[in-house]
VOPAGU-2260 file (C-alpha; in pm, 1 decimal, decimal comma):
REM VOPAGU-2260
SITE   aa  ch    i         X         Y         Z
SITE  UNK   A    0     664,7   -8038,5    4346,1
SITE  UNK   A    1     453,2   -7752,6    4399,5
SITE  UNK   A    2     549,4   -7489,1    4679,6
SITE  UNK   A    3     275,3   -7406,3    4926,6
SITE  UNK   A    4     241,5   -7093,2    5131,7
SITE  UNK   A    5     297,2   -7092,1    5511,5
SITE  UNK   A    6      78,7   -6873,8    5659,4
SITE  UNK   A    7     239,7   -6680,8    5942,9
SITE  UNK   A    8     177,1   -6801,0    6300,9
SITE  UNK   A    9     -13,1   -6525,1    6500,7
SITE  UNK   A   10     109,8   -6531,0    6857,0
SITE  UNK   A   11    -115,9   -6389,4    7118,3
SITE  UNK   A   12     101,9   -6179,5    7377,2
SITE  UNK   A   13      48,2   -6325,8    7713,6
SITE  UNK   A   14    -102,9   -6025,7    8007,2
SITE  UNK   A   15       7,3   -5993,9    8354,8
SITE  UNK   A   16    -281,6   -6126,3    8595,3
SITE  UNK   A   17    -135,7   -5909,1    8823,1
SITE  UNK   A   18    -133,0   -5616,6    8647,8
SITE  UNK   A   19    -490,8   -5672,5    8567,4
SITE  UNK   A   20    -566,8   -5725,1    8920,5
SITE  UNK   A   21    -394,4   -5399,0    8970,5
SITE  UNK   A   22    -164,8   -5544,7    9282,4
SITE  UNK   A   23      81,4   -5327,0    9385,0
SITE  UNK   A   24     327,5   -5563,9    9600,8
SITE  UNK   A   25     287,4   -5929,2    9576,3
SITE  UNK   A   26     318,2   -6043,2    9963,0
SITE  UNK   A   27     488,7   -6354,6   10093,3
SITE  UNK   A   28     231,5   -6432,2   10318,9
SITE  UNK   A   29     -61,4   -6505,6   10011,9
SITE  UNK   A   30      12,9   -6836,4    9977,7
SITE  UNK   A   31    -265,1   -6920,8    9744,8
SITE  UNK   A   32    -118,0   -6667,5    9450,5
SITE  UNK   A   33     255,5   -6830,3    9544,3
SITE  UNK   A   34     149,0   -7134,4    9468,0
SITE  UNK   A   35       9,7   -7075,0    9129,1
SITE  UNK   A   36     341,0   -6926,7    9031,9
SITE  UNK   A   37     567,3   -7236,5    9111,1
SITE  UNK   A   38     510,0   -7565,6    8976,9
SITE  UNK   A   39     441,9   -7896,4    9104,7
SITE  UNK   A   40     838,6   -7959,8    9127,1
SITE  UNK   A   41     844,1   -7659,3    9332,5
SITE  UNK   A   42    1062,8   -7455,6    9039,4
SITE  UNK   A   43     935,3   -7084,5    8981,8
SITE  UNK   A   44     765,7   -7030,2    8672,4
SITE  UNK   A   45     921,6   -6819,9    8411,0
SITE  UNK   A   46     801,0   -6469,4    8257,8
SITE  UNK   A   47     766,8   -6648,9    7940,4
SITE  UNK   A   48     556,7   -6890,4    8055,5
SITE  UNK   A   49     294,5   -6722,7    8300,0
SITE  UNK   A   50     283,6   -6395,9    8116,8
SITE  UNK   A   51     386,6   -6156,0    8425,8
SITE  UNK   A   52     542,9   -5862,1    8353,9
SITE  UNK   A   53     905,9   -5798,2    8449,5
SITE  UNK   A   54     803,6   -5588,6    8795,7
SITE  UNK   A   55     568,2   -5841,3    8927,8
SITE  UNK   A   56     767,0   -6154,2    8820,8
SITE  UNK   A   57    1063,9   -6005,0    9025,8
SITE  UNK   A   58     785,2   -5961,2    9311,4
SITE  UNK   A   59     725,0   -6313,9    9311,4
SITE  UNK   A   60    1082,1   -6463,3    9302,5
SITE  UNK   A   61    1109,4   -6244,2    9624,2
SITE  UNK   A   62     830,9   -6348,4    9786,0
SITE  UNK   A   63     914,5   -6726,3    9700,0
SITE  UNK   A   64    1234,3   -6685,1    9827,4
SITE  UNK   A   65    1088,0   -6541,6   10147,7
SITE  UNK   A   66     821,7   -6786,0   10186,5
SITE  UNK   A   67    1043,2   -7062,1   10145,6
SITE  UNK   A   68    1253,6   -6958,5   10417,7
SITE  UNK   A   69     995,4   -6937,5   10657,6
SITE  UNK   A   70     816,1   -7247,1   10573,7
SITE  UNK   A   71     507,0   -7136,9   10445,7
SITE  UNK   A   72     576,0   -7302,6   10131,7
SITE  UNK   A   73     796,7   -7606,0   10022,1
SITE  UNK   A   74    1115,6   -7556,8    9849,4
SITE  UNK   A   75    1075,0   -7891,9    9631,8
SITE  UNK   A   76     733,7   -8161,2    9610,5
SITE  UNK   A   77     751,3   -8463,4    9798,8
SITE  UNK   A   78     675,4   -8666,3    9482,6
SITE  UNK   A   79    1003,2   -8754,9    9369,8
């Protein structure tokens, strides 16, 4: 059996939207962006996953948090 050459995988490193955007606090109150950054079980997505950096992902699990408390946003989908 003859041996064949893997090529190696080229992984493109994910970029913070938000840094791109250049936002400097992520607010509790901007539902739209929150709601991008959870998913449709109401879990918040990981670093690894939407590319955020480690400042702005910590910026979201606070404002989560905060909008969950106060209703603005669901802590789990009614799909279940």
């Amino acid at each position: 059996m003859a041996k064949t050459k893997k090529t190696p995988k080229v992984v493109r490193r994910k970029i913070c939207k938000l840094c791109l955007d250049r936002v400097e606090q992520v607010d509790y109150k901007d539902e739209r962006r929150l709601y991008r950054a959870i998913t449709d079980r109401g879990k918040i997505v990981p670093r690894r996953i939407s590319g955020n950096c480690s400042r702005h992902q910590a910026q979201i699990r606070r404002a989560v948090k905060r909008a969950r408390i106060l209703a603005l946003i669901p802590f789990e989908s009614d799909s279940y």
